[in-house]
LONU-50140 format. One record per residue: residue in one letter; x, y, z of N, C-alpha, C, O in turn. Coordinates in steps of 0.2 Angstrom, whole numbers, plus 5000, padded with zeros to 4 digits. Layout:
% residues N
AXYZXYZXYZXYZ;...
% end
This chain:
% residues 479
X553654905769553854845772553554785769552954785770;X553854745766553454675765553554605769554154585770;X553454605769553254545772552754475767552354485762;X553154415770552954345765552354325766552154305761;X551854325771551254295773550454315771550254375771;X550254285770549454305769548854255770548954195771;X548454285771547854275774547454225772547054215776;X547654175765547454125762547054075769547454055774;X546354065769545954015774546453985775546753995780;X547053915769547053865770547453865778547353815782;X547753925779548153905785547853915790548053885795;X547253935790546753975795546453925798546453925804;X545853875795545653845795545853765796546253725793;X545353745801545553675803545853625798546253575800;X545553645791545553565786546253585783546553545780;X546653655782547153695779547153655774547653635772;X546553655769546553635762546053705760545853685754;X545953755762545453795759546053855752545953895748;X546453835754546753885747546653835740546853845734;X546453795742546553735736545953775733545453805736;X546153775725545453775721545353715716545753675714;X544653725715544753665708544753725702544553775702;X545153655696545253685693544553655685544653685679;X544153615686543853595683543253565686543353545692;X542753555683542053535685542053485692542553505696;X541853445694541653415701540853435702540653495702;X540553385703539753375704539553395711538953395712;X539953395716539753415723539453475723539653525720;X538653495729538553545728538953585737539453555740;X538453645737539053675742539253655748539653665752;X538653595747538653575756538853515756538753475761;X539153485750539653425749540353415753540753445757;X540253355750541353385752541653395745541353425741;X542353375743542853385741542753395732542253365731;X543053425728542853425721543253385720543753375723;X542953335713543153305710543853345705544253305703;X543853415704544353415700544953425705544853445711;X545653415703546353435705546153515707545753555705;X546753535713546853585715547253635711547753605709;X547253695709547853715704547853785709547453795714;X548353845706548453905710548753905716549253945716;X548453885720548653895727548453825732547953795736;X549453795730549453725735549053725742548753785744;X548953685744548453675748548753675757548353675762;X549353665758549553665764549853725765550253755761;X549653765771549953815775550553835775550953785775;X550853895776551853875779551753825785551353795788;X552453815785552753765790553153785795553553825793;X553153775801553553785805553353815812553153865811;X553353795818553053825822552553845822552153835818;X552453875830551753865831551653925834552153965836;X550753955835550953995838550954025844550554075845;X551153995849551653995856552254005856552554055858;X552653955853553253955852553653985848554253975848;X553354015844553654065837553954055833554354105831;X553853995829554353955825554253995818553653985815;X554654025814554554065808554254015804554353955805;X553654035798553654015792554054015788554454055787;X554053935783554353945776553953985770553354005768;X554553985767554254065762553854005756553953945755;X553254035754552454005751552953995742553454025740;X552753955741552653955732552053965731551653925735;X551654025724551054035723550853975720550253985721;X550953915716550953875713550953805715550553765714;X551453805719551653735722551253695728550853735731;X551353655729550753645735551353625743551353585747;X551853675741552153675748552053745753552253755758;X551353805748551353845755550953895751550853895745;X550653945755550153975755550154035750550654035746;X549754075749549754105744550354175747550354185753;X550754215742551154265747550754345747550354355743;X550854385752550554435754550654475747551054455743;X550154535746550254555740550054625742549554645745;X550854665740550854735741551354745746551454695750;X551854805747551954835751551554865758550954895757;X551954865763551554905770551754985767551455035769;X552254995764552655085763551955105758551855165758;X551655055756551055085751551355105744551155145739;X552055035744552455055737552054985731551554955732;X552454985727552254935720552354865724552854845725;X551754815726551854745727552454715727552754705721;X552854685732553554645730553154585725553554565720;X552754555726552654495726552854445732553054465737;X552854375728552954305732553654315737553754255739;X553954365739554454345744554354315749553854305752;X555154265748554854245757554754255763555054295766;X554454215766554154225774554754265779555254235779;X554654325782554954345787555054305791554654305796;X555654245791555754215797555654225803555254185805;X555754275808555754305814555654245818555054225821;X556154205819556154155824556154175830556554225831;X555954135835556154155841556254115845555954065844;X556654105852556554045858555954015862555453995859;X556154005866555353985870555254025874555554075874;X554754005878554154065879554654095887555054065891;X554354165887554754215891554054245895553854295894;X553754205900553054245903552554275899552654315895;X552054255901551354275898551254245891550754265888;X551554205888551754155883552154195876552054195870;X552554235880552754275874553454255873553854225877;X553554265867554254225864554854235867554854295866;X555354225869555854265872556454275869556854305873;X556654255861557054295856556954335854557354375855;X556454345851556254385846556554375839556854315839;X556554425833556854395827557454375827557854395831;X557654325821558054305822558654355819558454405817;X559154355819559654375816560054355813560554375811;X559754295810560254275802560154305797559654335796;X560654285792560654335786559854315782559754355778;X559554265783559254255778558654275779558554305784;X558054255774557154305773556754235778556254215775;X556854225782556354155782556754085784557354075783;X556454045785556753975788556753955781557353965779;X556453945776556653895771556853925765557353905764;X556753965762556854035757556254025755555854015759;X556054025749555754005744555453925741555753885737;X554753925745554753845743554353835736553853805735;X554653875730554553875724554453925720554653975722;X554253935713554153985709553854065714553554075719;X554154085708553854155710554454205717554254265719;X555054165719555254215725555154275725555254295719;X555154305728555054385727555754425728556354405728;X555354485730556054535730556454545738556854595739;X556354505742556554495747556354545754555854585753;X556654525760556254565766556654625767557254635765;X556354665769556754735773557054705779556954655782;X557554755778557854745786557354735791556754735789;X557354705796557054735804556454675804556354645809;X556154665800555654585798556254515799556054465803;X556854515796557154475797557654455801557854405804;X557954535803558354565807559054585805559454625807;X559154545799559954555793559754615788560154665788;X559254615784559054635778559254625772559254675768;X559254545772559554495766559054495761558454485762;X559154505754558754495751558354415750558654375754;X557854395746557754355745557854335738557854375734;X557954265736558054255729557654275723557054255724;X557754315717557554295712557254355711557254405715;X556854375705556654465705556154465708555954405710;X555754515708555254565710554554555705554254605702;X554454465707553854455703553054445707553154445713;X552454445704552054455711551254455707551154435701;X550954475711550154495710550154555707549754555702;X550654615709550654685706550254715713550254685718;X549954795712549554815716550054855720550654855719;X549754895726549954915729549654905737549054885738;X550054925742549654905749548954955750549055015748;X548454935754548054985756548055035759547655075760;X548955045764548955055769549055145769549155175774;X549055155764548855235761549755285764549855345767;X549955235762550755235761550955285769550555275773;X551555315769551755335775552155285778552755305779;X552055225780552355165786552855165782552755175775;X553555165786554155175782554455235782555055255783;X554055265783554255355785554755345791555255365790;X554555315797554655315802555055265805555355225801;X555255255811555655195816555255125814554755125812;X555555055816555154995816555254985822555855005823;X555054955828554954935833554854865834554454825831;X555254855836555054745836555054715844555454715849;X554554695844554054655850554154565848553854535844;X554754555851555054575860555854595857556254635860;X555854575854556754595852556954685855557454715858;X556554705855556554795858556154795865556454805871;X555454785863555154795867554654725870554454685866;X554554725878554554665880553754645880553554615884;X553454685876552654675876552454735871552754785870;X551854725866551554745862551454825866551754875863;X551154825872550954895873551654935876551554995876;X551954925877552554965878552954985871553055045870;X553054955867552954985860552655045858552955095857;X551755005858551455055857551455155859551255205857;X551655125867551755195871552355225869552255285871;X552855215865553355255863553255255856553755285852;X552855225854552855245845552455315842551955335845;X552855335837552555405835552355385827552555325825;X551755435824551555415821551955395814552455435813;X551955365810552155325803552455295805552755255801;X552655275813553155215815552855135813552255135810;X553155095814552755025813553054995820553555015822;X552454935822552454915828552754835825552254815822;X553354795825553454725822553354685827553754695832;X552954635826552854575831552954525828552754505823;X553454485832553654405830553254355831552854375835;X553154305830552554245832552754225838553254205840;X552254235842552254195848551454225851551054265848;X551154215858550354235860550754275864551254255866;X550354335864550354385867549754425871549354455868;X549954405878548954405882549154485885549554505890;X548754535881548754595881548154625879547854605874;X548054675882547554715880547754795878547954825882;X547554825871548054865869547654925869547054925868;X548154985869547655045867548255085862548955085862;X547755115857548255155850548355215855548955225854;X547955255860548055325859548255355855548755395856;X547855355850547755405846548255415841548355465838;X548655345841549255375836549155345829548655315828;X549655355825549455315817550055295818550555325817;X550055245819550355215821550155115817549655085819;X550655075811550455025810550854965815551454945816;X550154935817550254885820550254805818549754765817;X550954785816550954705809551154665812551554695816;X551154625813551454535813551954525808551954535802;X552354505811552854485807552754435800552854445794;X552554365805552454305800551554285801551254225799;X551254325803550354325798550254295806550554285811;X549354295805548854285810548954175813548854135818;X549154175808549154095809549654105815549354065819;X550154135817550754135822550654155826550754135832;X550454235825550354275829549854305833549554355830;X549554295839548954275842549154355849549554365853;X548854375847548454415856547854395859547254395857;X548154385864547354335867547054415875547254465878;X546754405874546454485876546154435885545954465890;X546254355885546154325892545454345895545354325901;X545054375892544354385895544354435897543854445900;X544954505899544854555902544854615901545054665905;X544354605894544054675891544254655883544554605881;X544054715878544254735874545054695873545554705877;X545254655867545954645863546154705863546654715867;X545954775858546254805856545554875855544954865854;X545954945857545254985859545655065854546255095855;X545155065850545355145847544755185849544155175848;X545055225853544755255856544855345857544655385862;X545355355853545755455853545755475846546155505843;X544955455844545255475838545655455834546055495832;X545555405832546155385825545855375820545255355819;X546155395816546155395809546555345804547055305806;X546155345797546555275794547255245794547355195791;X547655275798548155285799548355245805548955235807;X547955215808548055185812547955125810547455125806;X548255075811548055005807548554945812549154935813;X547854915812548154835814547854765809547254745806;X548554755809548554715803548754645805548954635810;X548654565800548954505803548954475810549654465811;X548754455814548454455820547954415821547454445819;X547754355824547454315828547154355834547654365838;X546554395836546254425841545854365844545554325841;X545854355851545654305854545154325864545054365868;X545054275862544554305870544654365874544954385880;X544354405870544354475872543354465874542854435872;X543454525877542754525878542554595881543054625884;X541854625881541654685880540854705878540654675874;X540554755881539854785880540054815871539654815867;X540454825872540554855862541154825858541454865854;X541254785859541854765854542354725858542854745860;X542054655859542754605864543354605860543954615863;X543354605852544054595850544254665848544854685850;X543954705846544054765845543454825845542954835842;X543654865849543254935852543354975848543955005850;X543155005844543155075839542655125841542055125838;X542655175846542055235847542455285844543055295844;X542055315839542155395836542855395836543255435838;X543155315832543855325829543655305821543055295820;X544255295817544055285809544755225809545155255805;X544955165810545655155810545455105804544955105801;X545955075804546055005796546254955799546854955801;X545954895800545754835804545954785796545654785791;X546454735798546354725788547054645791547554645794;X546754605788546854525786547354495794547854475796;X546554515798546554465805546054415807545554415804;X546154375811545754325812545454345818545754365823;X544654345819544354355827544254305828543954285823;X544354255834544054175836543754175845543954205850;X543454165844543354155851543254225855543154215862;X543154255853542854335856542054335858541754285857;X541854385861541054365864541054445869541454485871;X540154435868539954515871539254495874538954445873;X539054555877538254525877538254625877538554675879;X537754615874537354695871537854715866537954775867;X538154695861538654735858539054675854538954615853;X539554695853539754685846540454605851540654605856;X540554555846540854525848541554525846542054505850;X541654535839542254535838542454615836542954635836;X542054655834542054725830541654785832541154785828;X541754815836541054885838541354925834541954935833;X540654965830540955025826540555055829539955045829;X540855115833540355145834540255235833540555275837;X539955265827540255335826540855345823541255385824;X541055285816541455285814541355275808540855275805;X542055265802542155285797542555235795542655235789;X542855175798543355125797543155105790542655105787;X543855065789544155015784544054925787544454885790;X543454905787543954835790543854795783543354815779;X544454745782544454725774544954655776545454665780;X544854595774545154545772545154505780545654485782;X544554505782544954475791544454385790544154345787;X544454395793544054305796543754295803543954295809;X543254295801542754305809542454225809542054215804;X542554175812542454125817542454085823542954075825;X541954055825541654055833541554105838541654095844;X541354155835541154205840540454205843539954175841;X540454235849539754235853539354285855539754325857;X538954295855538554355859537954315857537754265854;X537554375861536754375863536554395859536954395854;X535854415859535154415855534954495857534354505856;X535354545859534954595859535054655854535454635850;X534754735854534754735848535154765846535054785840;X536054785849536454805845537054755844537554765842;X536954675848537454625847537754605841537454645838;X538054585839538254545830538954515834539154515840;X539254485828540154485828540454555825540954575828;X540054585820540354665819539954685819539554675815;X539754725824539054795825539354835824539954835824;X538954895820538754955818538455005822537854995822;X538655045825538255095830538255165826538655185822;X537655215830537955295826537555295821537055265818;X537955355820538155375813538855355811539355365815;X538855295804539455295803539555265796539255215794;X540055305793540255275785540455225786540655205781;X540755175791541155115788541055065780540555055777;X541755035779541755015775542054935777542654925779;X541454875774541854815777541554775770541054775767;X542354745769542254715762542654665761543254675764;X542654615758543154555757543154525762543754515763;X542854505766542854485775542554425772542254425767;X542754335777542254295778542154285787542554295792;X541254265786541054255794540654175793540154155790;X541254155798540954075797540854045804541354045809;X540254005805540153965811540154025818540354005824;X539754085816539754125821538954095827538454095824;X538954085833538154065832537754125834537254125837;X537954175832537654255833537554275828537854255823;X537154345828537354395822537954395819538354425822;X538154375812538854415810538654485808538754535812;X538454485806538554575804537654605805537154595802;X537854645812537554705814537254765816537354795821;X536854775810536954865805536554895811536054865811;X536454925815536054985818536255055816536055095820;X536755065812536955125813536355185808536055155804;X536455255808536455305803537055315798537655285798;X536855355795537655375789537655325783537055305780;X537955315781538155285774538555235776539155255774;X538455175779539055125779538855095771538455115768;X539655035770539555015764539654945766540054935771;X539354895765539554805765539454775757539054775753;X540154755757540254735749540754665750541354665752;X540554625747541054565744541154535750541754515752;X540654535754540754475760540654425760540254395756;X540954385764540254295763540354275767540854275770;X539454245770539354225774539254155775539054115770;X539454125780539154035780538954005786539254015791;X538453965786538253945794538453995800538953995804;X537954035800537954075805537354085806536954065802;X537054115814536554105817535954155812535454145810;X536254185812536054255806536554285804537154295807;X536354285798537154335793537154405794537554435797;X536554435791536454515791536154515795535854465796;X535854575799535454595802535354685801535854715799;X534554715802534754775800534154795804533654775803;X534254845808533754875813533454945807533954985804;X532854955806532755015798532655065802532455115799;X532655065808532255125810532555205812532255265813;X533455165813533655245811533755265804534255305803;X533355245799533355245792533955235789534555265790;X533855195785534455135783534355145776534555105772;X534055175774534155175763534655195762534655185756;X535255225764535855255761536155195763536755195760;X536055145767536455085768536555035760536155025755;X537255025760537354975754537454905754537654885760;X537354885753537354805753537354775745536954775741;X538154745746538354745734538654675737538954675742;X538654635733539054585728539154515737539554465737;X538754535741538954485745538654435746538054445744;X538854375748538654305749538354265754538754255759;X538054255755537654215760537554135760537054115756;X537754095763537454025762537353995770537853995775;X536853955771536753915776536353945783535853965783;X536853935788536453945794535453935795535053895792;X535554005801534954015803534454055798533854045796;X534754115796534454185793534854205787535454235788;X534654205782535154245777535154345780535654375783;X534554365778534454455778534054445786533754395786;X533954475789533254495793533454575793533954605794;X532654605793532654675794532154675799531654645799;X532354725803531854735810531554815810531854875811;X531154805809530554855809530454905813530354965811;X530354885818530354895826529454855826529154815823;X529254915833528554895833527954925827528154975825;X527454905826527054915824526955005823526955035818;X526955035828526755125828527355155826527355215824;X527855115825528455155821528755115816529355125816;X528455085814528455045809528555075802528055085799;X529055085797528955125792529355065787529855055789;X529155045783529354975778529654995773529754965768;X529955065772530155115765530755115767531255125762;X530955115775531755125778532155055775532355015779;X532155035768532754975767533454995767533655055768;X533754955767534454975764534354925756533954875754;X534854985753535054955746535354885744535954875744;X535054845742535154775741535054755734534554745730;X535854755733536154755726536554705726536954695731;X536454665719536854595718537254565723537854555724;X536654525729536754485733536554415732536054405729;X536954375734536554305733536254255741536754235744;X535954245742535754215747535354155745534954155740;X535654085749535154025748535453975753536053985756;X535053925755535353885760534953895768534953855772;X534753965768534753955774533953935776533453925772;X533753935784533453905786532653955785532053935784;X532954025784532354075782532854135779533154175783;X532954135771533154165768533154235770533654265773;X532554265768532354325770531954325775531554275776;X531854375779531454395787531454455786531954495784;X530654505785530454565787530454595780530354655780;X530654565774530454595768530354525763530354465765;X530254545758530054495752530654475750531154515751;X530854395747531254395741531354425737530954425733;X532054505736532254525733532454505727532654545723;X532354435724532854405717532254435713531654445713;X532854435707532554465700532554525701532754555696;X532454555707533054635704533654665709533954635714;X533854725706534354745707534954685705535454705708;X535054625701535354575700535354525707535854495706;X535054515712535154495717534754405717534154385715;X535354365718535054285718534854255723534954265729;X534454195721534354165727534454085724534054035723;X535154075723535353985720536053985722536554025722;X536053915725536653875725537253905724537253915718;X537653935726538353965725538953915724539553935724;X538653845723539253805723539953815725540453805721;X540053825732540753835736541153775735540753735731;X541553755736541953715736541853645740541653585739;X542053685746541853625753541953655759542353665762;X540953685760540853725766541053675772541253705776;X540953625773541053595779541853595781541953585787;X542453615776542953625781543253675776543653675772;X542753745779542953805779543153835771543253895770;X543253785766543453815760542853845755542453805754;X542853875754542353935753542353975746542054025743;X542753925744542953945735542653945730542553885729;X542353975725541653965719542253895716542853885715;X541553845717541653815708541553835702541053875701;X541953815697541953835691541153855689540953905685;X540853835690539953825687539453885691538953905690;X539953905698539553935699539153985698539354015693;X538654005700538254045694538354125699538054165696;X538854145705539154195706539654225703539854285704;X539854195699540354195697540254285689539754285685;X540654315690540554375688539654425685539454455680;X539454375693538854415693538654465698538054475701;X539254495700539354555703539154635701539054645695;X539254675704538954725702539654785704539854805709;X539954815698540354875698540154915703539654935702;X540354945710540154985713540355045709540755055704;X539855095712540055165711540855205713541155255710;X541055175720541755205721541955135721541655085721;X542755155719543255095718543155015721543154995727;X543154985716543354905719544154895722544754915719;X544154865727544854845729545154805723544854775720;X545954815723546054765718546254695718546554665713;X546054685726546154615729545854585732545654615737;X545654525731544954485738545554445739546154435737;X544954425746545154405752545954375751546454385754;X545954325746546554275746547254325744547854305742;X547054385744547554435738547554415732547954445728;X547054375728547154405719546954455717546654505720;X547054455710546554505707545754505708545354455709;X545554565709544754575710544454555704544254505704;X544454585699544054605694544254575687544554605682;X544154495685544554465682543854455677543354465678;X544154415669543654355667543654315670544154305672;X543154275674542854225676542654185672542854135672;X542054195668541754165665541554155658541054135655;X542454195656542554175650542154225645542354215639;X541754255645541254295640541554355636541354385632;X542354355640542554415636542554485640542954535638;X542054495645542054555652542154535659541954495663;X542654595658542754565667542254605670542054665670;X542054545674541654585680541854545686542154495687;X541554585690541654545699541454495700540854495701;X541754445701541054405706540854415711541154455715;X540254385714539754415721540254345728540354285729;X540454395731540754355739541454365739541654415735;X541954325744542454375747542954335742543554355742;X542854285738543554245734543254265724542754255720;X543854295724543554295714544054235712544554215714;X543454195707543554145704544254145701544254185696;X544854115702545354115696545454035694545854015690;
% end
């Protein structure tokens, strides 16, 4: 299933100039404002069209033009990337109780309200996204790649929320597993549970539109039967949810795929705000964590870690959170790679005492706030300073105490402590300047790199011109 929309900041964030890049030097350092060079790649303004209450479809992006966002990259079937298609129109009327849309998609022939607002249109929408299953203009050009979603979706029925069914959870209770759950733009105050199916849960027209607001009464969305990567919620705006383990999302002794949503406004006290892992194995990969809240005690963050647990979280940014963003207590072998962090009260945090040396920590970013790393020891009589986690090619600088509970790491393992020259962190753009000295100074993991950050390009490019591709460190690779 493809779908036009993706995850690109500009839409996301307030100033909707963060897909902009420069394309040539500019003397601003990170905590400046605007570069002095032109935007080139990825125009600067968001799709257009509606809001997300009212459910007004997106126009389809040009990769190029600065009439819209960058296009989603990859099939949900888990087949070969359509590329730049346009935006799954799914228009709908006005709101129908509980602020949910009361059309649902539209049913004209066409992929979207505008087609294609420039180069690149792709190979068109599937049925049931747009409601006709018209193609879109022009061939099957793109990024390449394939979806993460470990193929399957497409096997089964599409279900569309409200056009079928008149709420998110009623769906879900009649979908079997490789089914897909289709939601049209509009806020949906629900609180959801998987029961244990594999079942994928998408958005029609991306997180920008598409909102569940969880109203303060528990948990957004709760895996909790066991699920496996197969369960996945995906494009999504998660909203005032709240919970002792996961306000926007509750994961106990499940493993699902959490992948290019927005957490805002979520909050916990003893536990996680936007993400509890707990005893798990998850995928979360491409999402946007800020304004979130929680407290100060010791299993809080925006994404806590509990357990034993392999999770894998990477290409994420966490910005303006005033808590913990990311909160390791767990055992097992989690992985955190290709994150970036900005103005948060503390970025990482890591309790060592259930022994964290198998913990990874590669290629991610850090800038501003309160705390770059802190490591918590415990007390004094169980104190063992040998429990680190692995800290490999990170960059940390800016903040108010870099490192907390161990020494500056810089000078080994590749790990820095300079200036990452972002763009313009004051209105969320987050992008390396050309000069930055992140720039493919990441480190090859041992198991696979994705082959897409956060914005969907290519992961693993020249950067910096030398003639080797390598990664660069944080969740945007320089193009």
């Amino acid at each position: 299933m493809k779908l036009g929309w993706s995850l690109c900041l500009g839409g996301l964030l307030a100033a909707f100039a963060a897909c902009g890049r420069v394309s040539d030097g500019g003397d601003g350092s990170s905590t400046g404002g605007s570069s002095g060079g032109d935007a080139s790649n990825h125009g600067g303004a968001p799709p257009t069209g509606g809001n997300a209450t009212t459910g007004g479809g997106g126009t389809g992006g040009s990769r190029s033009g600065a009439a819209g966002s960058e296009p989603a990259a990859g099939s949900h079937a888990g087949g070969a990337a359509g590329g730049s298609e346009p935006a799954a129109g799914a228009e709908s009327g006005g709101a129908a109780g509980n602020g949910q849309p009361a059309g649902g998609p539209s049913s004209g022939g066409g992929a979207g309200k505008g087609g294609a607002a420039g180069a690149d249109a792709g190979a068109g929408d599937e049925a049931g996204a747009s409601g006709a299953g018209a193609t879109g203009s022009g061939g099957a050009s793109g990024s390449g790649g394939t979806s993460g979603s470990g193929g399957g979706f497409g096997d089964g029925k599409t279900l569309h929320v409200p056009a079928d069914y008149s709420s998110i959870q009623s769906a879900l209770d009649v979908a079997s597993d490789s089914d897909v759950v289709l939601v049209a733009p509009g806020t949906y105050h629900e609180n959801l549970l998987f029961n244990g199916k594999a079942t994928l849960l998408l958005s029609a027209a991306g997180p920008a539109q598409t909102v569940i607001d969880g109203s303060q009464a528990g948990p957004v969305v709760e895996f909790d039967d066991h699920e496996g990567p197969g369960s996945t919620l995906e494009g999504f705006t998660l909203r005032n949810g709240s919970g002792a383990f996961g306000g926007g999302v509750t994961v106990s002794f499940a493993s699902p795929t959490i992948r290019n949503n927005v957490f805002e406004d979520n909050s916990a006290f003893g536990g996680a705000a936007a993400i509890g892992l707990d005893g798990s194995s998850s995928l979360v990969e491409r999402n946007l964590f800020r304004n979130n809240s929680c407290d100060t005690q010791l299993t809080s963050g925006v994404v806590s870690v509990f357990n034993t647990s392999g999770v894998l979280v990477q290409n994420n940014v966490f910005i303006d959170n005033d808590c913990r963003a990311l909160s390791d207590e767990a055992g097992g072998t989690p992985e955190f790679a290709n994150n970036t962090f900005a103005n948060n009260s503390v970025a990482i945090y890591v309790t060592s005492y259930p022994g964290t040396t198998a913990h990874l920590y590669r290629n991610n970013l850090v800038f501003g706030g309160g705390v770059g790393l802190d490591i918590d020891f415990g007390t004094a009589t169980f104190a063992d300073r040998t429990k680190v986690p692995r800290w490999d090619h990170n960059l940390v600088f800016g903040s108010t105490q870099d490192f907390v509970g161990i020494d500056d790491p810089v000078g080994t393992s590749g790990n820095l402590t300079v200036d990452p020259q972002l763009i313009d962190v004051a209105n969320g753009n987050l992008h390396l300047r050309p000069t930055s000295l992140a720039i493919d100074a990441g480190a090859i993991a041992e198991s696979a790199l994705p082959e897409l950050d956060f914005d969907g390009d290519s992961r693993v490019i020249d950067g910096d011109g030398d003639g080797t591709k390598t990664v660069d460190i944080g969740a945007f690779e320089f193009h």
